[in-house]
N, C-alpha and C positions, 0 to 999 in steps of 0.2 A: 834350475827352472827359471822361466822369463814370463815376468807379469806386465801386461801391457794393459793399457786403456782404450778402447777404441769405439768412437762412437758410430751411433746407430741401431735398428730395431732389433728385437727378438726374434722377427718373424724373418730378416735378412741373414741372420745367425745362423737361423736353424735352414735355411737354402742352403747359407755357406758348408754348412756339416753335412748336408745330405750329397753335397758337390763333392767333396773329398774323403766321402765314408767313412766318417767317424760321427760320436758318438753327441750326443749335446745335454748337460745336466745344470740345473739352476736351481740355486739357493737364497733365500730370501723374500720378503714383503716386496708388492710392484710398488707399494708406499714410497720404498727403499731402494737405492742403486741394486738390482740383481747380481748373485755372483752367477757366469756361467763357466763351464768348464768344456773344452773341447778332449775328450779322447780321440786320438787318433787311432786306427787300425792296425797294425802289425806291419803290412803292408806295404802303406805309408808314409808312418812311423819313422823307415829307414832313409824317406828324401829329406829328414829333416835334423838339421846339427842340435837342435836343444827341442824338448818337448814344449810345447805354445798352452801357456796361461792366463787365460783372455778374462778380463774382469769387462763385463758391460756393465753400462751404467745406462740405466731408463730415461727418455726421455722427459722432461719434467711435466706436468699435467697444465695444460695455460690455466690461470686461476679467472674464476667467474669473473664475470664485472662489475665494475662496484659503481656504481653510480655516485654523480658529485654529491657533497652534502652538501642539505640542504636547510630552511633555517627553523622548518619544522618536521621533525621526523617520521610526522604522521601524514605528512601531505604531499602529495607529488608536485614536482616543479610550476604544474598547469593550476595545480588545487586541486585537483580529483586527490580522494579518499586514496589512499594505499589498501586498506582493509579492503575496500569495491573493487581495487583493483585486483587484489588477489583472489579474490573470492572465484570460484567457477564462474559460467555466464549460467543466466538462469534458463531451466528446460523448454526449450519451444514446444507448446500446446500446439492438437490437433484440432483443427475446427470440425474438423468432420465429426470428430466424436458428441459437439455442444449441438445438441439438434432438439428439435421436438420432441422426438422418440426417445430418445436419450432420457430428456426433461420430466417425463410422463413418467419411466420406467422409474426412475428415483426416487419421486414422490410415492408413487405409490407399491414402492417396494417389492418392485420383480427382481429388482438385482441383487438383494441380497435375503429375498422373503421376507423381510419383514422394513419397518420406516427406519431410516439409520440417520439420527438427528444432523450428527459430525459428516458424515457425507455427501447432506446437502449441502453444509454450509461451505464445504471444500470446493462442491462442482459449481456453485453459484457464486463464490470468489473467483473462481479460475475463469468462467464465463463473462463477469466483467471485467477482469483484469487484458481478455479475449479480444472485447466490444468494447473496452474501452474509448478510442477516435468515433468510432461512430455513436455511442451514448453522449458523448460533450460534446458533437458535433447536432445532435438533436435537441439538446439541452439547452442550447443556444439561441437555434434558431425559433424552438417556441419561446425562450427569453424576449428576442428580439422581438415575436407577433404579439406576444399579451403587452409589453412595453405599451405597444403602438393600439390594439385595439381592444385588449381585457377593460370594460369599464370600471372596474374597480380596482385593478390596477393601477390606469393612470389617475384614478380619482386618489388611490394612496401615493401616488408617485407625487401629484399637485399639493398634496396635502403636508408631505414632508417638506418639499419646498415651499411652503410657507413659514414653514419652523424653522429656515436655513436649512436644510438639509437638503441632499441633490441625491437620489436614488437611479444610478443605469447600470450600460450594463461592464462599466469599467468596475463598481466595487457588488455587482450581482452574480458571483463566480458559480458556474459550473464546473463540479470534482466531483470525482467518485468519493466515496464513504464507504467504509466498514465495518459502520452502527447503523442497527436499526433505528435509523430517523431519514427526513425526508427531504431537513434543511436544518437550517442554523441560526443564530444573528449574533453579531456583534459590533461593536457601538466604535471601536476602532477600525476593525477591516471590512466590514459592510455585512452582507448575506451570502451565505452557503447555498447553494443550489447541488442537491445530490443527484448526479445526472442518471445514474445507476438503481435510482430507487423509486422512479418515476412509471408511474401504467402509463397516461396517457398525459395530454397537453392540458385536461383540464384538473389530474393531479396536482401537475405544477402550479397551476394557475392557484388553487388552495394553497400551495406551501408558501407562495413569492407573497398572497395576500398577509396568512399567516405571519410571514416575516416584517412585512412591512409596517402591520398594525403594531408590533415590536418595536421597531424603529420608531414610530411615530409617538409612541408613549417616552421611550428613553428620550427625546427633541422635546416634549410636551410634562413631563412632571420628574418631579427627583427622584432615580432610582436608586435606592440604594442595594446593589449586588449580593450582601451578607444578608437582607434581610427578607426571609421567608415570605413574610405576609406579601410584602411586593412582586417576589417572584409569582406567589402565586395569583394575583391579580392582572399579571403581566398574560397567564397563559390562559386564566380566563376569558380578557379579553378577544383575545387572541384565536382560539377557538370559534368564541361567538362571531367575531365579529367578519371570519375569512371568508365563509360560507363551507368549512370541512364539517357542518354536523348539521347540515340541512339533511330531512330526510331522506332524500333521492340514494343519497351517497351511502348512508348509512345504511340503508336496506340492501342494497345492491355489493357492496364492498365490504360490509364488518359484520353481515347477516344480523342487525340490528334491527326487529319487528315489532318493537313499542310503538304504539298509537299514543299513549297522554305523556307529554311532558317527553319527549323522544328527544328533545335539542337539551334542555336542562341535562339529561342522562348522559349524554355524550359531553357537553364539556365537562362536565364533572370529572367522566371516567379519563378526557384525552389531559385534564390538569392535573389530577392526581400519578398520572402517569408519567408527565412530564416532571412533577416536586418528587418523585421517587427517585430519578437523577439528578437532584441536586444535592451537593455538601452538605450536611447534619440534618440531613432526613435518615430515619433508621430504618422505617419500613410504610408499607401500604396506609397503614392505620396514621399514620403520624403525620404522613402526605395529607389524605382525606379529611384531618382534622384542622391543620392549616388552608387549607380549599375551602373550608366548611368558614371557618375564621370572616371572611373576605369577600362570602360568596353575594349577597345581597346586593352590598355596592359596587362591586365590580361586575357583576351581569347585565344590571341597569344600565350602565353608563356603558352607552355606545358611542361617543365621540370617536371619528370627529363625523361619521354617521349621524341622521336624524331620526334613525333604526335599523331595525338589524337587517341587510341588504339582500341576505339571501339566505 
């Protein structure tokens, strides 16, 4: 018997065996060099001085690519993330589906009978996430108009700049949010502008005054950030002094229909609301009791105001 080696495929083998009518059997993993075996016919058989024992050997598999290394193993050569990299792309949304109709039926629970809290919150993420360029593209441009013509605006805008402080719209940032809030501040990176959580122009106009009265207090007295009673004096002000709990708004928007004392009621309820998100507040009551602390002279004092504007 004559054992040979001869390279080339399985599938050229098994042509060759059906060419000269014999048989073809293989043993072994494709992992593994194959054994195959030619029987010849009877036939055959007799043109041939020694029977043919063919060992193939498979082709070897080219191995993946290995990319150079590199000097962080979690980072691709550019910086992009490996983890982002690999990850699927994320599912492209149907505009068609984010309509009015749509909006109506959600709310009030034709789609699944009844109000389905996790549902909303899914469609109205997905919907900004949708509109996203064009809510920071609106976000902006009323930035840019109340800049220039909100009086109280630019009376906060002057006002910081007298304290050294420069408020535009380089550290005025429009982003979207994922918290119910409506802005932000901070004393490093400027104001949060939540473009996404905005009704109309004169929302904003409350948030940017909002923030600003914020800023003008951190420029104008020592805050100290651990400590409560400041905090809550901060949002006192803050409240009072933006124009969000003039009655207009609050009748109209929070279904709020107090006649006596209707502006007291509302910063009360919008600062307790606001010390329930802060660090070592435990609950409602402990909020309201620190509010309650502070409330006198921080209501009165409407600096840099000569009273309460609106």
């Amino acid at each position: 018997m004559t054992t040979v080696s001869w390279p080339g495929s399985l599938r050229m083998w098994t042509a060759i065996a059906a060419t000269l009518g014999c048989e073809i059997t293989t043993r072994g993993a494709r992992t593994s060099p194959p054994h195959v075996e030619l029987r010849l016919a009877p036939a055959v058989q007799q043109h041939f001085a020694l029977p043919l024992h063919l060992h193939y050997t498979h082709p070897p598999t080219p191995a993946l690519y290995t990319p150079p290394a590199m000097s962080n193993p979690q980072t691709a050569p550019d910086g992009a993330s490996l983890t982002a990299m690999s990850s699927p792309p994320p599912q492209k949304l149907d505009p068609t589906y984010y309509t009015w109709s749509s909006t109506f039926s959600i709310l009030l629970g034709r789609m699944t009978g009844r109000r389905d809290i996790p549902l909303e919150q899914n469609y109205f993420s997905e919907m900004d996430a949708l509109k996203a360029d064009s809510m920071c593209a609106r976000c902006e441009a009323n930035r840019a108009y109340l800049l220039q013509y909100s009086p109280i605006v630019t009376f906060l805008q002057d006002e910081v700049r007298k304290l050294g402080g420069h408020l535009h719209d380089g550290n005025m940032l429009c982003r979207m949010c994922t918290h119910e809030q409506s802005g932000g501040f901070s004393l490093d990176h400027g104001i949060l502008l939540c473009a996404n959580k905005f009704r109309n122009r004169g929302h904003q106009e409350d948030t940017m005054a909002h923030e600003m009265v914020h800023a003008w207090d951190h420029l104008k007295f020592k805050v100290e950030n651990d400590n409560l009673r400041h905090q809550a004096c901060l949002e006192i002000r803050a409240s009072t002094l933006s124009g969000e709990c003039r009655f207009t708004r609050e009748f109209f928007t929070k279904n709020q229909w107090r006649i006596t004392e209707q502006l007291q009621h509302c910063v009360r309820r919008r600062a307790t609301l606001s010390m329930m998100a802060r660090p070592g507040v435990k609950d409602e009551k402990m909020a309201g009791d620190i509010v309650n602390q502070v409330w006198e002279a921080c209501f009165r004092d409407t600096r840099p105001f000569d009273e309460i504007y609106r």
